[in-house]
C-alpha positions in Angstrom: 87.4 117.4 83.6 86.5 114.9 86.4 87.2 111.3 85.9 83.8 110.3 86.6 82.1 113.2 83.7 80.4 112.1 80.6 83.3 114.2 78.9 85.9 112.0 80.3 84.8 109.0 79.2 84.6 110.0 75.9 88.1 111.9 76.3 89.4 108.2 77.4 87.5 105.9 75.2 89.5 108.2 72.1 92.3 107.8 73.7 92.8 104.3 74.2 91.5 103.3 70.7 94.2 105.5 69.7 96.6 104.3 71.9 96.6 100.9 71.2 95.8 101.4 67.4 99.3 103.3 66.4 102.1 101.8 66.8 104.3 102.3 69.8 106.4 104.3 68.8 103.6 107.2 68.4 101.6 106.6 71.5 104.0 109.1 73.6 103.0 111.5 71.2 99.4 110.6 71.7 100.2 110.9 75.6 101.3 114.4 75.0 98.2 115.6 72.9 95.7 114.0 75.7 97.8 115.6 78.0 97.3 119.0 76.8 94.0 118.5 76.3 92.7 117.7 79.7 94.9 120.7 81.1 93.4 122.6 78.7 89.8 121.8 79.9 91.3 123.5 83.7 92.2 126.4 81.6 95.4 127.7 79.6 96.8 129.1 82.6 97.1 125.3 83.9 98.8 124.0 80.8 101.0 127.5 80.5 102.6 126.5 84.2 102.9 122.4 83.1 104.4 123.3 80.0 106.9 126.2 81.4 108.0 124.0 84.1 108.4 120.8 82.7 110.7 122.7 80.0 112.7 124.4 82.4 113.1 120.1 83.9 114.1 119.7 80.3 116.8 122.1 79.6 118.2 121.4 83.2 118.4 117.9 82.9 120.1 118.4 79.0 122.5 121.3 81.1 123.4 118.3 83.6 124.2 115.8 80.6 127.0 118.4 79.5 128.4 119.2 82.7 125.8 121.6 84.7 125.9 119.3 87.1 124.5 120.8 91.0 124.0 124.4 89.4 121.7 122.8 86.7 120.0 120.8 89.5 119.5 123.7 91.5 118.0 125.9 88.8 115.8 123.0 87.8 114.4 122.7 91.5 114.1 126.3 92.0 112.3 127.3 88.3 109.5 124.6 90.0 109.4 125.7 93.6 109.6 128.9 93.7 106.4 129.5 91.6 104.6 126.6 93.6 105.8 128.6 96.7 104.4 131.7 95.0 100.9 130.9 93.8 100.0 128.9 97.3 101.7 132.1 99.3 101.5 134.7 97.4 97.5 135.4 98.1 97.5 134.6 101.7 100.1 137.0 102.7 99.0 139.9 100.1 95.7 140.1 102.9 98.5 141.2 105.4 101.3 143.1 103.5 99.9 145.8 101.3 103.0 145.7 99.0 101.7 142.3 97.8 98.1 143.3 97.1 98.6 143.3 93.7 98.4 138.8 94.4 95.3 138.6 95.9 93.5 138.0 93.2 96.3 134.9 92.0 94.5 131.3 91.6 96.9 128.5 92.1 97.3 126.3 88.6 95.5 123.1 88.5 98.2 120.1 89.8 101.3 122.3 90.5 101.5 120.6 93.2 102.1 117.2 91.7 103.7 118.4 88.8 106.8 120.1 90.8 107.2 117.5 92.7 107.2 115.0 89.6 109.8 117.2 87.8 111.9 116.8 90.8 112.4 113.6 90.6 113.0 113.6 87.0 115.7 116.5 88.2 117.4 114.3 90.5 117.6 110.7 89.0 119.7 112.6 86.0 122.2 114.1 88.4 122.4 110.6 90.2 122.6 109.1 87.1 119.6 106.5 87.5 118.2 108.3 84.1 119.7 110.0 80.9 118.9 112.8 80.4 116.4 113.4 78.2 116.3 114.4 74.5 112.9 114.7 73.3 110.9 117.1 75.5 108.1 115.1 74.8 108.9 112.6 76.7 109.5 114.5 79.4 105.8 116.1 78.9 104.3 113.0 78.7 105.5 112.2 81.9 105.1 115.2 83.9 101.6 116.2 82.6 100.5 112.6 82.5 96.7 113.2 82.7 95.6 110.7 85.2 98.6 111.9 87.8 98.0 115.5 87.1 95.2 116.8 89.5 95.7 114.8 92.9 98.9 112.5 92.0 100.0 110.2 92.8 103.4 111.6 92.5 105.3 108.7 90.8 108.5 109.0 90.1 110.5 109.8 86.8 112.8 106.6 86.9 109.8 104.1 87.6 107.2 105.9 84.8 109.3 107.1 81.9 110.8 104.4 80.7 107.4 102.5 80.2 106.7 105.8 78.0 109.3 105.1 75.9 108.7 101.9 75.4 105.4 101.1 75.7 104.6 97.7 76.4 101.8 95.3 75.0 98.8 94.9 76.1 98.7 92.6 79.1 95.1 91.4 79.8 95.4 90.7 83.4 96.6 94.1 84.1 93.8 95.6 81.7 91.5 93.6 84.2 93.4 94.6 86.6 92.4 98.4 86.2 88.7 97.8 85.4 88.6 96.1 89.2 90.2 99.7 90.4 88.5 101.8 88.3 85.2 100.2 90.0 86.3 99.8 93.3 87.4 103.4 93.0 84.2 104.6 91.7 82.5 102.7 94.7 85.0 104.5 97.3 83.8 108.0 95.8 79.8 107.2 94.9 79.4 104.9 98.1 81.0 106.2 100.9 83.0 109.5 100.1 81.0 111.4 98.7 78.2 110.7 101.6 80.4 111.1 104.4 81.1 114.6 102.7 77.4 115.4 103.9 77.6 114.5 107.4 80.6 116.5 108.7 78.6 119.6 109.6 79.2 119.8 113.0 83.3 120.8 112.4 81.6 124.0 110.6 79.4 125.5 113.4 80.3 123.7 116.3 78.1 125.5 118.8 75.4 124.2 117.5 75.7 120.9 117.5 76.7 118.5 120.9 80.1 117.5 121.7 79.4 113.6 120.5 78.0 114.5 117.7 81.3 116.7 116.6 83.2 113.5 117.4 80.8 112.0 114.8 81.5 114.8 112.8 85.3 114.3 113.1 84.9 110.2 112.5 82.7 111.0 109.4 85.5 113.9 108.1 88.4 111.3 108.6 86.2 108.5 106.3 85.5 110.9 103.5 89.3 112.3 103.4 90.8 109.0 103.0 88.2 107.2 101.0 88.1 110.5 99.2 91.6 110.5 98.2 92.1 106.5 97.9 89.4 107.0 95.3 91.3 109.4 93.3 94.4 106.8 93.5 92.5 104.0 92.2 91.0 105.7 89.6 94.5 107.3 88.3 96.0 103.4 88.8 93.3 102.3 87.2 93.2 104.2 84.2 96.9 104.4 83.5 96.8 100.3 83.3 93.9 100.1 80.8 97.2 102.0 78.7 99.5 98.9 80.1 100.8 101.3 82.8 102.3 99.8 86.0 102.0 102.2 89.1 102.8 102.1 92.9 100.4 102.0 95.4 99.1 105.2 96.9 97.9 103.7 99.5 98.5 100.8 102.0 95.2 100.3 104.5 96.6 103.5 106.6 93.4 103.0 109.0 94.9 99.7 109.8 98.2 101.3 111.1 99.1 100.3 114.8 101.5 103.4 115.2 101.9 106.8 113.5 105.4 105.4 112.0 103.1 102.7 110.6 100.5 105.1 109.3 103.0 107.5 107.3 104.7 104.0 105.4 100.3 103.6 104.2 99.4 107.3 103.7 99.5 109.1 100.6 102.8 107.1 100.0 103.9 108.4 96.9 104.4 111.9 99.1 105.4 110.3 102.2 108.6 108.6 99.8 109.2 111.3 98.1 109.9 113.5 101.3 111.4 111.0 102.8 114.0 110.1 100.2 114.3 114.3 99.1 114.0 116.3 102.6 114.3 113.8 105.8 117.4 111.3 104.2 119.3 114.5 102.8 119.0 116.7 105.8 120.7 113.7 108.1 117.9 111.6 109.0 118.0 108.7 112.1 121.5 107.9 111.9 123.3 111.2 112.9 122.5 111.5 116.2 119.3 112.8 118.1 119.6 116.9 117.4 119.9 116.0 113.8 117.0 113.5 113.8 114.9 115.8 115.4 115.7 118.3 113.0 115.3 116.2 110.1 111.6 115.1 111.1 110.4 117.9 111.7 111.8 120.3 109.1 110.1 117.1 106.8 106.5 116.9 108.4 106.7 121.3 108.5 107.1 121.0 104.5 104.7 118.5 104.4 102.1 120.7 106.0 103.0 124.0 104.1 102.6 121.7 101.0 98.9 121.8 101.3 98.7 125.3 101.7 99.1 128.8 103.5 97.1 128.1 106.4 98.4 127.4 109.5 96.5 124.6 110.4 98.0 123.2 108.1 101.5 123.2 109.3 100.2 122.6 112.7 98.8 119.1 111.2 102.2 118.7 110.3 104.3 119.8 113.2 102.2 117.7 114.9 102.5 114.2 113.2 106.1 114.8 113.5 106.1 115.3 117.1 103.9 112.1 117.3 106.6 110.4 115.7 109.7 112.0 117.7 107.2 110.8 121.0 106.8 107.6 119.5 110.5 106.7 119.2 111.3 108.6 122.2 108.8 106.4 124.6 109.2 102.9 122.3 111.5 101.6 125.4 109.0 102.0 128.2 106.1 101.4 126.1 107.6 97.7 125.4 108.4 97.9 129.1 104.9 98.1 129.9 103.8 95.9 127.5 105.9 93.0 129.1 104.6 93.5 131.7 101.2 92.6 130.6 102.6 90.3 129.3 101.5 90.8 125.6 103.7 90.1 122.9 103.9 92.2 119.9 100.9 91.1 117.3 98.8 89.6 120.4 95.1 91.2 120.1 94.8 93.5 123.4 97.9 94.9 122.0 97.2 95.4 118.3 93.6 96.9 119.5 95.2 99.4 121.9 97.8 100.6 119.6 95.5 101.3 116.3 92.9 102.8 118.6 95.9 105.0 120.1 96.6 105.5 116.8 93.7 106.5 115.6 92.8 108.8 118.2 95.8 110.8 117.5 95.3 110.4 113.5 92.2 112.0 113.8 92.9 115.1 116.0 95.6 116.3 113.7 92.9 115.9 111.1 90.8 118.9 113.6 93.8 121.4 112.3 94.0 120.2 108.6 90.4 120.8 108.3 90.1 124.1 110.1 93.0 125.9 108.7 92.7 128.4 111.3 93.6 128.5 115.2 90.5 130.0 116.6 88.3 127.9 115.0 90.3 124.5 116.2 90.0 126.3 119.7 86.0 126.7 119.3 85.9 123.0 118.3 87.8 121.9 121.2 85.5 124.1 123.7 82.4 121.9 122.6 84.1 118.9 122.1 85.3 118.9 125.3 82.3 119.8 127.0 80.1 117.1 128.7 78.7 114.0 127.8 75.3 112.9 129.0 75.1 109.0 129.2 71.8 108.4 127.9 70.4 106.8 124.7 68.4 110.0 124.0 71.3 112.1 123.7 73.4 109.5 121.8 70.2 109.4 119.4 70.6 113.4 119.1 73.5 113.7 118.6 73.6 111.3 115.2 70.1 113.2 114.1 71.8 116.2 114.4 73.9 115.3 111.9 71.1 114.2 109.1 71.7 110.7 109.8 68.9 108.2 109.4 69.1 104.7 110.6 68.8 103.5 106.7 71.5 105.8 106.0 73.5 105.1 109.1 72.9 101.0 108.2 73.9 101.5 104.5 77.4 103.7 105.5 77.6 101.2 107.9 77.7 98.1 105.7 79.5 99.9 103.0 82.8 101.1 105.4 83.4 97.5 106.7 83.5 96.0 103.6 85.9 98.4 102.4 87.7 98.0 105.6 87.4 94.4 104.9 89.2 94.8 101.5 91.7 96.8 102.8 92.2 94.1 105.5 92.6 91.8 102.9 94.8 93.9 100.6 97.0 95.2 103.9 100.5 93.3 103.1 100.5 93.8 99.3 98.4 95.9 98.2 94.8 96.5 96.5 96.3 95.8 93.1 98.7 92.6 93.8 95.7 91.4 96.1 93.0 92.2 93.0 95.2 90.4 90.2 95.5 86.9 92.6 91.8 86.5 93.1 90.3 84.1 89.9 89.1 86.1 86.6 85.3 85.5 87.8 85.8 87.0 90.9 87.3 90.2 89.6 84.2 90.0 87.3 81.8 89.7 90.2 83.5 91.9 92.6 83.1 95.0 89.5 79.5 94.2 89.7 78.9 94.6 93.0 80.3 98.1 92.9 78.9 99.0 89.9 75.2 97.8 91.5 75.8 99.0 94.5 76.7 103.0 92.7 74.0 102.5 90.3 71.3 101.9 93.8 73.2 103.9 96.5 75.6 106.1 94.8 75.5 109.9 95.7 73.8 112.0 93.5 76.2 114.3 91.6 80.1 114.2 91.8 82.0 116.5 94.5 85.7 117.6 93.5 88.1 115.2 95.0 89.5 117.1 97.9 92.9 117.1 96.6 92.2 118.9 94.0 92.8 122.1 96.0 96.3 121.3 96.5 
């Protein structure tokens, strides 16, 4: 069930007229059925793996109450990530060992990947004690299989969502406007400029047949529709769960706008970022053990990171990759502010800020070459033509955009459309689209969900792709 189907608005409408009909001490219930329900429409094998899992979360975290303590912790982690590990490996590697062939055919559950990581969290704030454990297992459902976090995140965490299960609060109108402005500006992210960009990426497919700048447009237009993609999806899950009086982090901070890699992981996907930061990279030593142990720590962090989005090897190579950006980052920050003194620009001055985010970005992007390939030999093809020769000549800068199905209404309207959501996310880039949203005056929220709404109506894409995330 996508959010933006027919059959999810009428799953939502029914929901929030129940919700805020029954009293509040029902509506986790409520949760619960809804919850079930929009597994069910992925199939009963998704709701089989949320409901096993987030039961095995249950009984651990009841085990820790009376005296399970790490061995209850350990079991609780392991009855999640072991079958996450299973259904994203298991297929790859039955191609290869003939023992395993038997998993070939194995299709990964809708939102394991979320909901493992969700139960963790859950796991771990009852052994710290930041949580009770919890009696009634569903709450605990409620929480884990929480519709609008279940497909693509984001991955909030037990301590900061369960409690406003439990006790739901009132309805708060500034927070119910609050999530119409999202759900719009998510729906204009998707329609607008995601979903587009999704068409004009060709070139990262069959390489040798397009020119070298137009895979770099190729690459530029795959890095717009991945982020606007997935900041979609965030709104829309933010946006939803406060029309039910919800509060949720952001997902994500204006990453484009990041002026190092550091910078760029503290904005990306943050709910994934934190929780890998605060569950692998803190526990295994992080920056305050000395270098051998920091350079363990990062990578072993940005490796699970990559192998968290699947068996390819790209996609640990994405990984690997961003970690050694950072390790090279921290390693060069003395002669890099060295340099910089020399040119005499301060930190914040503009020649500086432009060079770093375009550093930035340039580095952001290529990892994106092995995220989207998956596989080696194609990232070598695409770095063969890439690399090749650039004519300086209008003709072949025209080309190379035609090439690509590009037309200068379409290049003008994309055009348009990306600054003003860079321009938004300017705006938003210290607090966040939410915090930002909720200071502007009532009539402005009004106006600004109009202009999405006109401009998805006019120049929305026909049809709605999956959100990439969805795969993972």
């Amino acid at each position: 069930m996508n959010f933006l189907s027919v059959s999810f608005l009428g799953f939502g409408v029914v929901l929030f007229a129940l919700w805020w009909a029954l009293p509040a001490r029902l509506r986790p219930w409520v949760l619960a059925a809804a919850n079930v329900y929009f597994a069910l429409s992925f199939g009963l094998q998704a709701l089989t793996a949320l409901a096993l899992i987030t039961a095995a979360g249950w009984l651990c975290g009841l085990w820790m109450a009376h005296g399970g303590g790490r061995a209850a912790l350990t079991v609780g982690v392991l009855a999640g990530v072991l079958p996450l590990a299973g259904y994203k490996y298991l297929p790859a590697l039955a191609g290869r060992w003939e023992a395993l062939a038997a998993f070939s055919g194995l299709l990964m559950p809708v939102g394991i990947s979320f909901f493992v990581f969700k139960n963790i969290t859950y796991l771990v704030a009852v052994y710290k004690g930041t949580l009770p454990a919890e009696k009634n297992p569903v709450y605990c459902f409620a929480y884990t299989g929480f519709f609008a976090q279940l497909t693509s995140g984001p991955i909030q965490r037990a301590q900061s969502l369960l409690p406003q299960l439990k006790s739901p609060p009132a309805f708060d109108r500034a927070l119910a406007l609050n999530g119409c402005v999202r759900l719009c500006w998510g729906l204009f992210l998707k329609k607008c400029l995601a979903d587009h960009f999704a068409a004009h990426y060709n070139a990262l497919y069959q390489p040798n047949h397009y020119y070298g700048l137009g895979i770099v447009w190729s690459l530029a237009a795959y890095s717009l529709y991945i982020y606007f993609d997935f900041a979609s999806y965030s709104q829309l899950s933010i946006g939803v769960a406060n029309l039910l009086g919800l509060r949720c982090e952001e997902n994500f901070l204006s990453p484009y706008l990041s002026r190092s890699v550091g910078e760029f992981w503290r904005r990306w996907h943050i709910s994934l970022s934190s929780f890998l930061r605060d569950y692998i990279y803190i526990p295994l030593g992080g920056s305050r053990n000395g270098v051998a142990v920091l350079i363990l720590a990062t990578m072993a962090t940005f490796l699970v990171s990559g192998a968290w989005h699947g068996a390819a090897l790209g996609f640990v190579v994405w990984g690997a990759l961003h970690g050694l950006y950072l390790l090279a980052g921290r390693a060069t920050r003395g002669a890099r502010e060295k340099a910089w003194g020399l040119l005499r620009q301060k930190p914040g001055s503009p020649v500086r800020s432009v060079v770093s985010w375009a550093v930035t970005m340039v580095l952001v992007c290529f990892a994106w070459i092995f995220f989207f390939s998956g596989d080696v030999n194609q990232v070598r093809l695409l770095m063969d033509y890439l690399l090749q020769p650039m004519p300086l000549s209008l003709q072949y800068l025209k080309e190379s955009v035609t090439q690509l199905g590009y037309t200068t209404a379409v290049l003008l309207r994309l055009g348009l459309f990306t600054l003003a959501a860079f321009g938004v996310d300017f705006a938003a880039r210290k607090e966040g689209f939410g915090r930002w949203a909720e200071a502007r005056r009532g009539w402005v929220q009004v106006l600004f969900c109009y202009g999405c709404i006109f401009a998805t109506l006019f120049w929305g894409a026909a049809g709605t792709l999956q959100n990439i995330y969805f795969q993972f």
